[in-house]
C-alpha positions as a printed Julia matrix, in Angstrom:
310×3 Matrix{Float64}:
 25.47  32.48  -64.07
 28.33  33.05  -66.47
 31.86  32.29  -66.22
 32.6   35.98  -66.32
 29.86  36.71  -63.48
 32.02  33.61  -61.65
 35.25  35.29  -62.12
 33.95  38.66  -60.8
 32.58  37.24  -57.7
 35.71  35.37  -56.84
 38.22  38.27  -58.22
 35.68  40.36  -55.74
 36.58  37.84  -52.59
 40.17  37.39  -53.26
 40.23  41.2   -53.49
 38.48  42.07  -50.17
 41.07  39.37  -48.44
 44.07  40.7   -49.53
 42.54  43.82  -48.75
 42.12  42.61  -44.88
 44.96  41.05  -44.73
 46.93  43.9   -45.77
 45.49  46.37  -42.79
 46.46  43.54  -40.24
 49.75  43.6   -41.26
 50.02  47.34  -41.51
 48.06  47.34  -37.88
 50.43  44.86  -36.42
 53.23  46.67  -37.39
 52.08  49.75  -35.69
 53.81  50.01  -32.67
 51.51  49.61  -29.58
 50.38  52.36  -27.55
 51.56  50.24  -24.42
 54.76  50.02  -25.79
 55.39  53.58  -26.58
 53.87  55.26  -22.7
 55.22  52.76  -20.34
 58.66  53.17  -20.6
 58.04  56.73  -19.2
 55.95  55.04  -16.39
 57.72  51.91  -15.41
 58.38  52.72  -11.72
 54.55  53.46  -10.95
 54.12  49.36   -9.49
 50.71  48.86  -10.54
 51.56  49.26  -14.16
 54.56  47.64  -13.9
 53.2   44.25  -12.1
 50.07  44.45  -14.82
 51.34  45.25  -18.03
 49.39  48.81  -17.98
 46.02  47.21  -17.13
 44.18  48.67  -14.69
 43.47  46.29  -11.32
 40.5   44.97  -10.41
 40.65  45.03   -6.72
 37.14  43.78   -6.0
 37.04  40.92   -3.88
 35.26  37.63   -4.64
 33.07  37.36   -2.19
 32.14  41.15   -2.73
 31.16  39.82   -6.49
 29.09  37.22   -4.88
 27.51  38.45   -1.78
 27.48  42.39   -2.97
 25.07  44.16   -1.65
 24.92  42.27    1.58
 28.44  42.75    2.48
 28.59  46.58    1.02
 25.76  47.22    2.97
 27.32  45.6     6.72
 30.62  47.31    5.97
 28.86  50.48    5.79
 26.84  49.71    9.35
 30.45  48.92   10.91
 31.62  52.38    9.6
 29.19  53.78   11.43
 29.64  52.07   14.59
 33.18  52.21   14.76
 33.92  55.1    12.84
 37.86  56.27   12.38
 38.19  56.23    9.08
 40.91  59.05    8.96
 43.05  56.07   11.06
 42.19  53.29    9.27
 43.66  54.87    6.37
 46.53  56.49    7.5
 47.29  52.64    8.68
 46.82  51.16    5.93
 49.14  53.5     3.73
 51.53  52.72    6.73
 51.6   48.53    6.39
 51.27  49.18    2.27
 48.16  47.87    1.78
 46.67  49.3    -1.63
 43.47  48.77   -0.36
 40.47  51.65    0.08
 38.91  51.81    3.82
 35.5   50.3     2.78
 37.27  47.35    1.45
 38.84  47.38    4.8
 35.23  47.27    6.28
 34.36  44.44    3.99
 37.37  42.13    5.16
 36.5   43.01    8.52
 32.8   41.59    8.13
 34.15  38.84    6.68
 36.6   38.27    9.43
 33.29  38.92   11.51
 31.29  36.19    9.86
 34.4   33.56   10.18
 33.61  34.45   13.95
 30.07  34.36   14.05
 30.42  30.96   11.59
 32.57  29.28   14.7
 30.75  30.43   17.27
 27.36  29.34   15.88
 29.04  25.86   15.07
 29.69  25.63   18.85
 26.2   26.5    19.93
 24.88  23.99   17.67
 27.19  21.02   19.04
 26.02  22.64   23.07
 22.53  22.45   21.54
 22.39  18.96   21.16
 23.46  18.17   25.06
 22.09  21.35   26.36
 18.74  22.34   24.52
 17.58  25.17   26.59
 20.84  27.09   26.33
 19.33  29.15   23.27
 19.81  32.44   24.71
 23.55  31.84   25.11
 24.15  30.97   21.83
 22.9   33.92   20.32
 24.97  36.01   22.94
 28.2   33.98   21.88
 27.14  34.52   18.36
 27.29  38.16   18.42
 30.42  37.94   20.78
 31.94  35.88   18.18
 31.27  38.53   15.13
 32.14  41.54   17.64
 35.9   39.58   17.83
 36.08  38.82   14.45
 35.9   42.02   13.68
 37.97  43.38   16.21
 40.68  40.76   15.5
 41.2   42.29   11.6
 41.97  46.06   12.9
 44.25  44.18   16.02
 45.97  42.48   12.87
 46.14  45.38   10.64
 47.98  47.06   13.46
 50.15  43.95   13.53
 50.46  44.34    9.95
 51.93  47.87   10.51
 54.3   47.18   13.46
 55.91  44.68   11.35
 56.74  46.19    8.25
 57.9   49.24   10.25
 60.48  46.73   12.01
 61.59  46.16    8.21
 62.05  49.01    6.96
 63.89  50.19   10.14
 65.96  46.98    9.74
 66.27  48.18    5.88
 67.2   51.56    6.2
 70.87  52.22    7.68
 71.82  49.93    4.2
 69.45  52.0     2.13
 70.8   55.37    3.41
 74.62  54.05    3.18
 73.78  53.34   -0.62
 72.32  56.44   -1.23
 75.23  58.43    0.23
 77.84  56.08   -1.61
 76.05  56.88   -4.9
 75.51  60.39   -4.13
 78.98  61.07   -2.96
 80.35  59.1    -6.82
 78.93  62.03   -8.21
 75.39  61.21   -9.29
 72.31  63.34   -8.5
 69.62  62.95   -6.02
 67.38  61.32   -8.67
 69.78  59.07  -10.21
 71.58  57.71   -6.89
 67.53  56.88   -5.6
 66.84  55.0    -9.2
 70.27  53.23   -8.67
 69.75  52.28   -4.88
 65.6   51.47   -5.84
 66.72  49.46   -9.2
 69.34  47.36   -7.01
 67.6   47.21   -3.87
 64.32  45.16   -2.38
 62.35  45.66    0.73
 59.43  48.07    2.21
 61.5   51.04    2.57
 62.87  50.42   -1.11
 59.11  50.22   -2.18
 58.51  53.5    -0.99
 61.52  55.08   -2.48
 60.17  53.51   -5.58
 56.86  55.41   -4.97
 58.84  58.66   -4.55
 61.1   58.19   -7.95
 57.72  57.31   -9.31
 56.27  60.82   -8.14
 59.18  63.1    -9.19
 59.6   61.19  -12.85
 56.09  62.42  -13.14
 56.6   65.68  -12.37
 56.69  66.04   -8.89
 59.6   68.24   -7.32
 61.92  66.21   -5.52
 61.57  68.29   -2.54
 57.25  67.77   -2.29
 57.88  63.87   -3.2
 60.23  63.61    0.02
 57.49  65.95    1.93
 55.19  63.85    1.39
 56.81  60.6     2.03
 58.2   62.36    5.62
 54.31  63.19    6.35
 53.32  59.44    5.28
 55.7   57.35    7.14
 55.09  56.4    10.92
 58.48  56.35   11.83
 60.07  59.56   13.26
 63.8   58.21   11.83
 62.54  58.05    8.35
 60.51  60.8     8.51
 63.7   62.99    9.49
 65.68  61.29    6.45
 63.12  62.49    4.31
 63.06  65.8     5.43
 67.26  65.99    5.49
 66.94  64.87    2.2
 64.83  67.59    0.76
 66.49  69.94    2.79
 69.62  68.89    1.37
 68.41  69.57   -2.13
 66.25  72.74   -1.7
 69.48  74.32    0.1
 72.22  72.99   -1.57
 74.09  71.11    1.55
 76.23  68.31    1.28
 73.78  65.18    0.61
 76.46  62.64    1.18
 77.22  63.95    4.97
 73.22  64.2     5.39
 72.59  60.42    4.47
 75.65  58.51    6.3
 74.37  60.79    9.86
 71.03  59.33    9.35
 72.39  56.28    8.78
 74.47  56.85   11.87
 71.88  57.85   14.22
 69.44  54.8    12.73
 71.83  52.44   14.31
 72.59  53.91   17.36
 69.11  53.75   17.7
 68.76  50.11   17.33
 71.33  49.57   19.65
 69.48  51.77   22.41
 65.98  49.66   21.74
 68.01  46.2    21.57
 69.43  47.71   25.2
 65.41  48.49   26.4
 64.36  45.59   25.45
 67.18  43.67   27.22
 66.6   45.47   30.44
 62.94  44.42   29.64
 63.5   40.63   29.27
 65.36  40.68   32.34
 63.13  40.18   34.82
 61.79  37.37   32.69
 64.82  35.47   32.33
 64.65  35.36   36.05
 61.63  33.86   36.35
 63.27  30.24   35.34
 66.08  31.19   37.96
 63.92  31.39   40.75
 61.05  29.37   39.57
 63.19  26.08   38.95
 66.56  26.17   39.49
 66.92  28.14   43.02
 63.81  25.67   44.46
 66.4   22.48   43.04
 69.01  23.57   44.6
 67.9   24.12   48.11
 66.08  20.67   47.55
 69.73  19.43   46.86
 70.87  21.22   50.02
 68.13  20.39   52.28
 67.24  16.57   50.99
 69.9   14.83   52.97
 69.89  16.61   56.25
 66.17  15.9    56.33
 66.55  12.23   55.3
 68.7   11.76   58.21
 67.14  13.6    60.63
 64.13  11.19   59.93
 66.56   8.05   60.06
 67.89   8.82   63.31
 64.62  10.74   65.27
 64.07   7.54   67.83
């Protein structure tokens, strides 16, 4: 091979490298497509917490045990049914999870059950080898509660963030209003209060600024977060709020009497539940410290009535 054929073949290389090189350049100084569409879609909080990728919200075990656990989650669907209100909770406790992966944490919680219980039918085995029957019974029991126990805690789950956002919302409305009556607009007062804010009820504020930068009218965003909510208060804000806007009434004046009636409402439940506790805090009155005291009373007389009885 000749010099020339040489210097072809390398010219030919160095050619096809600059060549590459030069579209990476040209491609990294395109501006990303990520780049360019989020801005617009900042507030929705998947996107936000993933950089735009979309989540992968299939658990472990799921990956591992599949079709096992796809297949119990779908018997305990049948047997318990209510899907409608296992739903509806959890959008209520924000849980972005669907209701079969619901099912499939509550056959997990089932086989933590069943996993304890068998462990104690074992250890009763060893002293009590005819007890086989029971073991099986207190195997199922133990499933049966484990599965129980997750929709008792998703209810949990839901009682306490509605005590937050409750506890959250007289601030939240007082913002809005002092934003709203500055002179800003419905829209920019909720990105101001959801931007500066952080809690449950500011999540779902977020959720509704996410909606209407989309598209949505302000009016079906607050609709829908009135139908969504389990809480008559905030339900009723989010109706006065679109209200408000749809009719043209003073917004400030609507937000600082919802904020008004939210606390007088806390202080009639913190009332309740002090007439409730009540009768409990007697309990300790009359349990230990009324018996004391007649001992106190009584103790002497009947030490010397036995000292001087002949």
């Amino acid at each position: 091979m000749t010099l020339a054929a040489w210097g072809a073949v390398l010219g030919g290389m160095l050619g096809a490298g600059l060549v590459l090189v030069a579209s990476r350049v040209v491609a990294l100084r395109r501006t990303p497509i990520a780049v360019r569409v989020l801005p617009y879609i900042r507030d929705l909080p998947q996107l936000e917490r993933l950089g735009g990728r979309v989540p992968d919200t299939t658990p472990a075990a799921v990956g591992v045990f599949g079709p096992v656990l796809v297949s119990a989650a779908g018997l305990v669907e049948r047997v318990l049914g209510g899907a409608s209100s296992v739903r509806r909770r959890l959008e209520r406790a924000g849980i972005d999870k669907t209701v079969h992966e619901f099912r499939i944490e509550q056959v997990q919680w089932g086989l933590a059950g069943f996993a304890v219980a068998a462990a104690y039918a074992l250890v009763r085995a060893v002293t009590d080898p005819g007890g086989v029957v029971f073991g099986l019974v207190l195997c199922a029991i133990g499933f049966v509660v484990g599965v129980l126990g997750r929709d008792t805690h998703l209810s949990g789950q839901v009682k306490a963030r509605e005590r937050r956002i409750l506890a959250e919302f007289p601030a939240i409305a007082e913002l809005l209003a002092l934003a709203v009556a500055a002179g800003e607009g419905p829209v920019a007062a909720l990105d101001r209060v959801v931007r500066r804010s952080g809690g449950e009820l500011s999540d779902d504020l977020g959720r509704v600024l996410a909606a209407v930068r989309t598209g949505e009218p302000v009016t079906t965003a607050f609709d829908e977060l009135a139908s969504r909510t389990g809480l008559p208060l905030v339900a009723r804000f989010a109706q006065g709020i679109s209200v408000a806007v749809e009719r043209g009434t003073p917004l400030a004046d609507v937000l600082h009497a919802q904020a008004a009636d939210v606390r007088e409402a806390g202080r009639r439940e913190l009332i309740e539940i002090a007439a409730r506790k009540e009768v409990l805090m007697m309990v300790p009155v009359v349990f230990l410290v009324l018996p004391v005291t007649v001992l106190f009373a009584f103790w002497p007389g009947v030490i010397g009535l036995s000292l001087t009885a002949p």
